[in-house]
C-alpha positions as CSV (number, residue, x, y, z in Angstrom):
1,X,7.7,-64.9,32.5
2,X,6.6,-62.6,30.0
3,X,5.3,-63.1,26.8
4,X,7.0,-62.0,23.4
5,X,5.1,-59.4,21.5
6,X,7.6,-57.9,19.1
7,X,10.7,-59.4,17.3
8,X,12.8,-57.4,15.2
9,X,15.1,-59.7,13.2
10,X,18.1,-57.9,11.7
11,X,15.8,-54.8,10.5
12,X,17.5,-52.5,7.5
13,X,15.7,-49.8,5.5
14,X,17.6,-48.3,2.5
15,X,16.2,-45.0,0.6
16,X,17.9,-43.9,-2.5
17,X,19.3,-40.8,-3.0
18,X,18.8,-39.0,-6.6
19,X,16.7,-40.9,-8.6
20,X,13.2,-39.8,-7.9
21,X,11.6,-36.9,-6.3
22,X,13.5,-34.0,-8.0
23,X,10.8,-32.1,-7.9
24,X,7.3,-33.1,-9.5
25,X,6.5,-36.2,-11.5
26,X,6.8,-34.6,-14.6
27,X,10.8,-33.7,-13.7
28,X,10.7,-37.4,-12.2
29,X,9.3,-38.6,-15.5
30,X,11.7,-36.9,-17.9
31,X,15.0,-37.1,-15.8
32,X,14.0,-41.4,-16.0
33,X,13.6,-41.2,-19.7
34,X,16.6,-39.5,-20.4
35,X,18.6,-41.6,-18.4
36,X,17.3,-45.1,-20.4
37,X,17.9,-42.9,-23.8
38,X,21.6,-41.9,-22.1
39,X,21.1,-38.3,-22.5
40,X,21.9,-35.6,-19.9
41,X,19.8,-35.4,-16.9
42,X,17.6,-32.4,-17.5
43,X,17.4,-31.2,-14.2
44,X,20.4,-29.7,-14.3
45,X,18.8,-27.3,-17.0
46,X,16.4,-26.2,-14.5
47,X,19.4,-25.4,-12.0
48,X,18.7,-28.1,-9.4
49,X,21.6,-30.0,-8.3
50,X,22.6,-33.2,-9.8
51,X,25.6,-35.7,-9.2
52,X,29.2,-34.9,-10.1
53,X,30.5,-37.5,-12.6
54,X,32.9,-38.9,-10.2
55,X,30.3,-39.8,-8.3
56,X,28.1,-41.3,-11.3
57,X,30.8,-43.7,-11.7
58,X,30.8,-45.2,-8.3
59,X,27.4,-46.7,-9.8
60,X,24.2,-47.1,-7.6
61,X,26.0,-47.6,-4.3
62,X,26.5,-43.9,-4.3
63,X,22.8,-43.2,-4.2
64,X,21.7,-45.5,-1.4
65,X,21.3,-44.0,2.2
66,X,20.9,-46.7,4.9
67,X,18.4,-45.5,7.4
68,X,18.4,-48.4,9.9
69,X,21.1,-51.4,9.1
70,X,21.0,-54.9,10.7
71,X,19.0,-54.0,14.0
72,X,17.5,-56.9,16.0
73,X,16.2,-56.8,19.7
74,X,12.8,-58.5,21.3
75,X,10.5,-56.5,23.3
76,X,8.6,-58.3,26.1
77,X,4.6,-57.6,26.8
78,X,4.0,-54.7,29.2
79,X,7.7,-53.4,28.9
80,X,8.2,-49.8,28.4
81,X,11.2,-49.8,26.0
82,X,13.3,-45.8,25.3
83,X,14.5,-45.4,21.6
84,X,17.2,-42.7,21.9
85,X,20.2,-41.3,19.4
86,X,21.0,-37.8,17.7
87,X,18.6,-36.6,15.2
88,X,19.1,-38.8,11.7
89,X,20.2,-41.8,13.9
90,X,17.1,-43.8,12.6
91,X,14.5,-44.1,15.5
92,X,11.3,-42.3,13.2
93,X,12.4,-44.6,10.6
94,X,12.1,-47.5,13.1
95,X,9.1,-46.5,14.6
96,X,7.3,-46.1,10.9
97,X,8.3,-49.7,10.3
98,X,6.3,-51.1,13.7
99,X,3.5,-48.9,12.6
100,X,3.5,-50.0,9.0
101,X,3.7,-46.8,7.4
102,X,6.8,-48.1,5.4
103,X,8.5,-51.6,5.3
104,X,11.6,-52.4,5.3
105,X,14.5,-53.3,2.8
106,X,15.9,-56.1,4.6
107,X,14.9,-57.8,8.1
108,X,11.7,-59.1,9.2
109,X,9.0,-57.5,12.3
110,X,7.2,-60.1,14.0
111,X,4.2,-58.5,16.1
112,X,1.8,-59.8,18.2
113,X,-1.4,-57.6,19.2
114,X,-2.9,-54.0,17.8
115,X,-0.3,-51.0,17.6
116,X,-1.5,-47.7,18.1
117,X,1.0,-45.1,17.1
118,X,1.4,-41.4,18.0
119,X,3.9,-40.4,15.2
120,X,3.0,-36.9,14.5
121,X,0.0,-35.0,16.2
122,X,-2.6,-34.0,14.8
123,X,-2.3,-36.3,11.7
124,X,-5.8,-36.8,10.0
125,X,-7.5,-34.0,11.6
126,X,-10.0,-32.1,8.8
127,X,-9.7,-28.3,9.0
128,X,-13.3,-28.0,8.2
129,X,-14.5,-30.5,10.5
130,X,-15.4,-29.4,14.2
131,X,-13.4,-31.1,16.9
132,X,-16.5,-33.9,18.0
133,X,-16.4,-34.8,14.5
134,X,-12.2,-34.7,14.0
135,X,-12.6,-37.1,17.1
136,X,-14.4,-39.5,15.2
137,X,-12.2,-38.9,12.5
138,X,-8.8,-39.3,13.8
139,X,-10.0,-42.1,16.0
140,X,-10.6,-44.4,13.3
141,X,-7.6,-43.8,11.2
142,X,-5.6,-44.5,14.7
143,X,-7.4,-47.9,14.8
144,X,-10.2,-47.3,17.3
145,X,-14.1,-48.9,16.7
146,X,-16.6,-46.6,16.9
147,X,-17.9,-48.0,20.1
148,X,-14.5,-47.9,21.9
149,X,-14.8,-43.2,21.0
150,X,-18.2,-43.6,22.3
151,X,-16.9,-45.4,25.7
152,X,-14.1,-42.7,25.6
153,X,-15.6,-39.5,24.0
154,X,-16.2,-37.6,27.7
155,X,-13.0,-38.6,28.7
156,X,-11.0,-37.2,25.4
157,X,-12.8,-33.8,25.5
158,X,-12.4,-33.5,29.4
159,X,-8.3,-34.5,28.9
160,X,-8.2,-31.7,26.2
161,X,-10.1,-28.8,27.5
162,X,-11.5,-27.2,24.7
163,X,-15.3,-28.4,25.4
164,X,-16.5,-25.0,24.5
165,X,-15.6,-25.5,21.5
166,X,-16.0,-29.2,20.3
167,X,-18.3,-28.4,17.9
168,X,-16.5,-25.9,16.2
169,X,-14.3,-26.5,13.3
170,X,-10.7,-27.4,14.4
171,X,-9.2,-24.5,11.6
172,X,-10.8,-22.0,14.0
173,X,-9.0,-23.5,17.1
174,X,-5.4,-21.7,18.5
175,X,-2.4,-24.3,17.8
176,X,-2.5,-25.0,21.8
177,X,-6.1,-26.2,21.3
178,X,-5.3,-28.4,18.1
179,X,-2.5,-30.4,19.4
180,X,-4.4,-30.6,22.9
181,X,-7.4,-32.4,21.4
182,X,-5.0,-34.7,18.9
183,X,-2.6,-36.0,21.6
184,X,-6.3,-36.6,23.9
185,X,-7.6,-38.5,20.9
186,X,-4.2,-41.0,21.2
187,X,-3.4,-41.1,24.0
188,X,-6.5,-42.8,24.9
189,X,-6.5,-45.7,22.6
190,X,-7.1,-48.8,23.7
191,X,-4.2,-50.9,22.4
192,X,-1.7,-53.7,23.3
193,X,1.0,-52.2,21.9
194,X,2.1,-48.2,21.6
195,X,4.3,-46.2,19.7
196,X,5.2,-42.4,20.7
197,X,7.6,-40.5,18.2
198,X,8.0,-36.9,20.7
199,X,4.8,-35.9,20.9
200,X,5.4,-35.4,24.9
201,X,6.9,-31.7,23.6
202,X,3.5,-30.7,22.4
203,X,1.1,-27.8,24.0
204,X,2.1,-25.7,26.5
205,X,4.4,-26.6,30.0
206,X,1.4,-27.5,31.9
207,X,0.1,-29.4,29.5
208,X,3.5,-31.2,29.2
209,X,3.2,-32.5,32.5
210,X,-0.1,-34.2,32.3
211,X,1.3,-36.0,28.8
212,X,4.0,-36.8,30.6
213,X,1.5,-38.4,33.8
214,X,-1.0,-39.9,30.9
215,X,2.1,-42.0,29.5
216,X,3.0,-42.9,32.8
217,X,-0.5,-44.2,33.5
218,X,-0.2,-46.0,29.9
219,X,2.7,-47.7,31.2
220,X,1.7,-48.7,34.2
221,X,-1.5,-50.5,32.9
222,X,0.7,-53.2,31.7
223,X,0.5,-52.1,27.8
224,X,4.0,-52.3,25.6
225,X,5.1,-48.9,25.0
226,X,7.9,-47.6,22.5
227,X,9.0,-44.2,23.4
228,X,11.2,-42.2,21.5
229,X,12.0,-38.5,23.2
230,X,14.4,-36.0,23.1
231,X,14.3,-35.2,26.8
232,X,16.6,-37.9,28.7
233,X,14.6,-37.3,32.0
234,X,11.4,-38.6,30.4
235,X,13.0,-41.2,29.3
236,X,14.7,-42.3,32.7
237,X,11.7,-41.7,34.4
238,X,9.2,-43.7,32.1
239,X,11.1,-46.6,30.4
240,X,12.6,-49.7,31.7
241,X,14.7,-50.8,29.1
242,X,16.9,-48.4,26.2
243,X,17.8,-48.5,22.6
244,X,20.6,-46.5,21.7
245,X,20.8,-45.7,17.9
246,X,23.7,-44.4,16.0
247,X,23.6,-43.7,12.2
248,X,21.2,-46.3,11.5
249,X,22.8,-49.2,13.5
250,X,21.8,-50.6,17.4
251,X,25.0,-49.3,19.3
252,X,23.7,-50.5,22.4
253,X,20.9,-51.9,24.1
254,X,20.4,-52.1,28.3
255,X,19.1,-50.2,31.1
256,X,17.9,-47.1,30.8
257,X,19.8,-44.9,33.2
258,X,23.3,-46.4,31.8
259,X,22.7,-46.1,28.0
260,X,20.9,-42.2,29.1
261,X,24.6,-41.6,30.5
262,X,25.9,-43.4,27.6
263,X,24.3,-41.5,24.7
264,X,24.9,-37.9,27.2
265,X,28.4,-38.6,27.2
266,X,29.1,-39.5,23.5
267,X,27.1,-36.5,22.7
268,X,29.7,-34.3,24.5
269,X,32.7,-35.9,23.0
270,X,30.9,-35.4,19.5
271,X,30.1,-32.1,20.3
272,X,33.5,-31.2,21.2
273,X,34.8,-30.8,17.6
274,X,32.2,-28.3,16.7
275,X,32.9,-24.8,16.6
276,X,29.1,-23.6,17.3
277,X,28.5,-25.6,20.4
278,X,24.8,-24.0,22.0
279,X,22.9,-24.5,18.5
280,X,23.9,-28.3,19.0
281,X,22.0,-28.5,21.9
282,X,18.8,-26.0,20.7
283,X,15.6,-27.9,21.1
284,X,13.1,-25.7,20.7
285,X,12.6,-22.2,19.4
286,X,10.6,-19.9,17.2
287,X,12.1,-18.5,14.4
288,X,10.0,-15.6,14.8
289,X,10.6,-15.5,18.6
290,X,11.7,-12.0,20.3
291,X,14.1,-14.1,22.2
292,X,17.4,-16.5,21.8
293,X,19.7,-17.5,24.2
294,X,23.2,-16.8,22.9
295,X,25.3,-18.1,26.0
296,X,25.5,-19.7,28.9
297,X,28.1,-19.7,31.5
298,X,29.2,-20.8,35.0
299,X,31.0,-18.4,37.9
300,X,32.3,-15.8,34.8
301,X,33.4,-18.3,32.4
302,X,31.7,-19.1,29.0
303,X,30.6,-22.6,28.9
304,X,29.7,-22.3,24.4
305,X,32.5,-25.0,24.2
306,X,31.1,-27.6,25.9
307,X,33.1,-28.4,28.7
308,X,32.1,-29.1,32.6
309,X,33.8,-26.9,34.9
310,X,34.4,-28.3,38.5
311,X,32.8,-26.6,41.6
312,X,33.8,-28.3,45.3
313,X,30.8,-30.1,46.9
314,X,28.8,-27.7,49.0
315,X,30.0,-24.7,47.2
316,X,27.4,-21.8,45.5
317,X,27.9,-21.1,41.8
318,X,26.7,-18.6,39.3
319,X,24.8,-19.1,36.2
320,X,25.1,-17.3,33.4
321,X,22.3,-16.8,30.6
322,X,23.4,-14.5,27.9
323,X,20.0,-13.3,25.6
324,X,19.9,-11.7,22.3
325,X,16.5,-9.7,22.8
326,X,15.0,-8.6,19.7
327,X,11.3,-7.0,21.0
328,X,10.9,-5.3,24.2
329,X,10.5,-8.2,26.7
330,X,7.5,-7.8,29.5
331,X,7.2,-10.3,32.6
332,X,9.1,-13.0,30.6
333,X,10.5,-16.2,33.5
334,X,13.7,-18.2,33.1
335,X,13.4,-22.1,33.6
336,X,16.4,-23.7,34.5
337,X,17.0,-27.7,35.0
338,X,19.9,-29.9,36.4
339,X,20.1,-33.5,35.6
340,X,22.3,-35.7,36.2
341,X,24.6,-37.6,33.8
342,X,21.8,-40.1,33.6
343,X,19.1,-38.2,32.6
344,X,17.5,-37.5,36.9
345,X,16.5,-34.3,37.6
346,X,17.5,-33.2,40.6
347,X,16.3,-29.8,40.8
348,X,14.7,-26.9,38.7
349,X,14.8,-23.4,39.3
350,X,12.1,-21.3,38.4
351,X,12.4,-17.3,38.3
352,X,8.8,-17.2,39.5
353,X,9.5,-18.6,43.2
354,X,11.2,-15.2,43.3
355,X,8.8,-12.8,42.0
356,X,11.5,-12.3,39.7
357,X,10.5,-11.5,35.9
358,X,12.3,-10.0,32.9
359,X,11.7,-6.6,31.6
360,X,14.5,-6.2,28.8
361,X,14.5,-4.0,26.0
362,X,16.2,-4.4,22.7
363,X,19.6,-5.6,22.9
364,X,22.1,-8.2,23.8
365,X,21.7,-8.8,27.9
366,X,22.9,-11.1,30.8
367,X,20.8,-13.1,33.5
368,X,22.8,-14.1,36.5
369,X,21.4,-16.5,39.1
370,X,23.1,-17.2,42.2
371,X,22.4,-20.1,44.0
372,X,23.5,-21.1,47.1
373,X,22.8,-23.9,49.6
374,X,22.2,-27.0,47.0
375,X,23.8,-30.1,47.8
376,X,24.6,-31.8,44.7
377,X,26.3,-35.0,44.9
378,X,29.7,-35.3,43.4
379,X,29.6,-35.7,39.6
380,X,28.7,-34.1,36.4
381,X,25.6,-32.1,35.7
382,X,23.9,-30.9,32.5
383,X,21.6,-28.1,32.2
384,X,18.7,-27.3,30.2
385,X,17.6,-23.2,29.8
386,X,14.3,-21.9,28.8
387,X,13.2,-18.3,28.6
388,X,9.3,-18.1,28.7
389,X,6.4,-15.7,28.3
390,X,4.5,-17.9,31.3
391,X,4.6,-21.6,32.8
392,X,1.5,-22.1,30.3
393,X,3.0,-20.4,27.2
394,X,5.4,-22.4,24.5
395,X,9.1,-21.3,25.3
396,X,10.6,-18.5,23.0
397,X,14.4,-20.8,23.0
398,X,15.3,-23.9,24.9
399,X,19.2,-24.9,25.2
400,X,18.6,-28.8,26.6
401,X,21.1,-31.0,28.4
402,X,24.1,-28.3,28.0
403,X,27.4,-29.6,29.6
404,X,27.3,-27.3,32.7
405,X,29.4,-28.4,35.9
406,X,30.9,-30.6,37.7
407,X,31.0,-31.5,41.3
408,X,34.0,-33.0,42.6
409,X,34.9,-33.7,46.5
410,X,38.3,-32.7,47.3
411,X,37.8,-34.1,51.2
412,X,35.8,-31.7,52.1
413,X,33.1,-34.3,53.5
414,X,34.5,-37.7,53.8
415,X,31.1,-39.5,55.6
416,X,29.4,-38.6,52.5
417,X,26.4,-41.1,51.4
418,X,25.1,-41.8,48.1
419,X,21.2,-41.1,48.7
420,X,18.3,-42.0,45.8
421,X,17.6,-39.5,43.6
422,X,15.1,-36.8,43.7
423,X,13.9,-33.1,43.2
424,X,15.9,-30.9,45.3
425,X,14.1,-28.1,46.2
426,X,16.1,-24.6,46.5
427,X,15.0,-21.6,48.1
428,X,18.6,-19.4,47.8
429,X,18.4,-18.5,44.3
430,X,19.5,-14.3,43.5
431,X,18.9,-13.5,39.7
432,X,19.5,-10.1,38.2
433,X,20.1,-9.0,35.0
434,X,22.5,-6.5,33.0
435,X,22.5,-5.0,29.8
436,X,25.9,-5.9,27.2
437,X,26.9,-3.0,25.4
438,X,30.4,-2.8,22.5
439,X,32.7,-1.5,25.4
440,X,31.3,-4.4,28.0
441,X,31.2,-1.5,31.2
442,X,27.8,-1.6,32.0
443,X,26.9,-2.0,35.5
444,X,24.7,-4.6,37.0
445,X,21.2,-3.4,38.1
446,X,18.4,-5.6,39.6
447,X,15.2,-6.5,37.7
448,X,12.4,-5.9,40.5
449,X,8.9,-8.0,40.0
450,X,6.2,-5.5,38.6
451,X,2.4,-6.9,39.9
């Protein structure tokens, strides 16, 4: 049976809202002596909000924000255990506490064995400093000797690709090649116990995947890993065991495909309510980009709402991408996933298998793929869209795990056989595109490959 390596007895962090951090420690200085003199807060003078009175008189309780409350749970040695929930739900908090960045209010962490933690990339990397050096650096503050960087120094440069330039200094590097050689430098530490706060979304798509593999291999070395991720299908595929938070509190603890399919399906009923339903499910975009996805629909219909719509089992479908393009577009590729309600991909569709690329000028435009000839399962599906420059370049918009269809059987098969999951490969995929115009008349054109 395994051993116990981390309690977490009835864990709560509180921060407090208003007091401190106004602005500098001057303002934080003056607003404290005015208060113990019971003069008016000063900030206000400086047009920075401050508390209505109404809520003065509700007295401290009004200024305390509970970041985690009461969570307990054990994690076992060599388990892989998922920390999932909405953004604000408390699982950086969480993780901060196991790595001792900040302790808790309330509750008491009980760990046995050295934690490595990967809570933001890049973390303690010297601008001035060339990358062999950074190395060095950023190993030690991640708790590695300087024997076990020697025993792994080939292997971190080779994982990162940028030997060419290891002894340049890391300011001169591209972002790719910055985060590349910080997630090398801890990912390979040698640890009994890591923590990973989303750096699997890091580098470019091809670099993705071989995070992805690297945390896999982690994993499967026996070492306790806490992951906390965004994408549900890393999450299915990697951990054992879930954690499902919700404003602060442990809502649910279990196996991983069920509380995947849990936190999926509460998301949708949240998002239901909202009025702006695609930037609720935005993951990833650029500010700057030349690119957003505005839409996304199924067979005609809009889909911004939220909703499944029901295709019959064996039948095609059409999906919808509408694009708000801002620069002219050259060569750009459309990356579609479909998972199911726990988090499995079952298939991706990539415009590339088709020699098909976009070439789009300035303007509002559609993207329709047809597909035909993929056997989905009955149930529901969710998709997640990205428009990219190339399979190794960071995506201009991603719309992840979007309520997209589902797949009923009306008696059309009735031997049909639950089978275990896995990629579905589809060759009959059509994409064109058309241009959206005020009067909505335009007519559909194809989008040929250019070599």
């Amino acid at each position: 049976m395994s051993e116990t390596v981390i309690q977490i007895v009835a864990l709560s962090k509180r921060y407090r809202l208003g007091s401190i951090g106004a602005k500098t420690l001057r303002t934080d200085v003056a607003r404290r002596w005015a208060k113990f003199r019971g003069k008016p807060d000063p900030i206000s003078k400086v047009g920075l909000p401050t508390r209505t009175k109404s809520a003065a008189q509700k007295g401290n309780a009004s200024e305390e924000m509970w970041a985690l409350k009461d969570v307990s749970f054990d994690v076992k040695e060599g388990e892989v255990l998922g920390i999932i929930g909405r953004n604000g739900a408390g699982k950086s908090t969480l993780l901060k506490i196991l790595s001792r960045v900040t302790a808790p209010t309330v509750g008491e962490v009980r760990v046995k064995g050295r934690i490595a933690s990967l809570l933001e990339v890049g973390t303690g990397f010297h601008p001035e400093l060339t990358g062999r050096e950074n190395i060095f650096l950023n190993g030690a503050i991640l708790g590695m000797t300087k024997a076990e960087i020697r025993g792994r120094f080939d292997e971190i440069v080779a994982f990162s690709e940028v030997e060419k330039f290891i002894d340049t200094p890391v300011k001169r590097y591209s972002s790719g090649m910055y985060v590349r050689l910080a997630f090398a430098v801890a990912a390979h530490l040698e640890s009994e116990i890591l923590v990973v706060d989303e750096v699997l979304a890091v580098g470019d798509a091809t670099f993705q995947k071989r995070s992805v593999w690297k945390m896999d291999e982690v994993a499967r070395g026996g070492r306790t890993v806490f992951l906390v991720s965004h994408n549900m299908g890393v999450v299915s595929d990697l951990t054992q065991r879930c954690i499902y938070l919700e404003n602060g509190r442990l809502s649910a603890l279990g196996d991983s495909g069920k509380m995947v399919e849990m936190y999926l399906k509460r998301s949708l009923h949240a998002q239901s309510d909202r009025s702006n339903g695609l930037e609720f499910y935005r993951r990833e975009r650029n500010l700057d980009s030349d690119v957003k996805v505005v839409g996304i629909g199924l067979n005609g219909r809009a889909l911004n709402s939220g909703a499944f719509q029901d295709i019959d089992l064996g039948e095609e479908f059409e999906l919808l991408v509408e694009l708000d393009v801002v620069k002219p577009l050259r060569g750009a590729l459309m990356d579609v996933e479909l998972k199911t309600s726990r988090g499995e991909r079952v298939t991706v569709l990539l415009s590339w298998d088709q020699g098909f690329a976009l070439y789009l000028e300035p303007g509002r435009h559609s993207v329709k793929a047809r597909v035909r000839h993929l056997q989905l399962s009955p149930g529901e599906y969710f998709v997640t869209v990205g428009v990219n420059q190339s399979t190794h370049a960071r995506a201009y918009d991603v719309i992840q795990d979007f309520p997209f269809l589902r797949v009923v059987n009306s008696g059309q098969i009735t031997h049909w056989l639950e089978r275990p999951w896995g990629v579905l490969h589809c060759n009959s995929v059509q994409w064109h595109t058309r241009p959206i115009d005020n009067s909505g008349l335009n007519q559909e054109y194809l989008v040929q490959h250019r070599n």
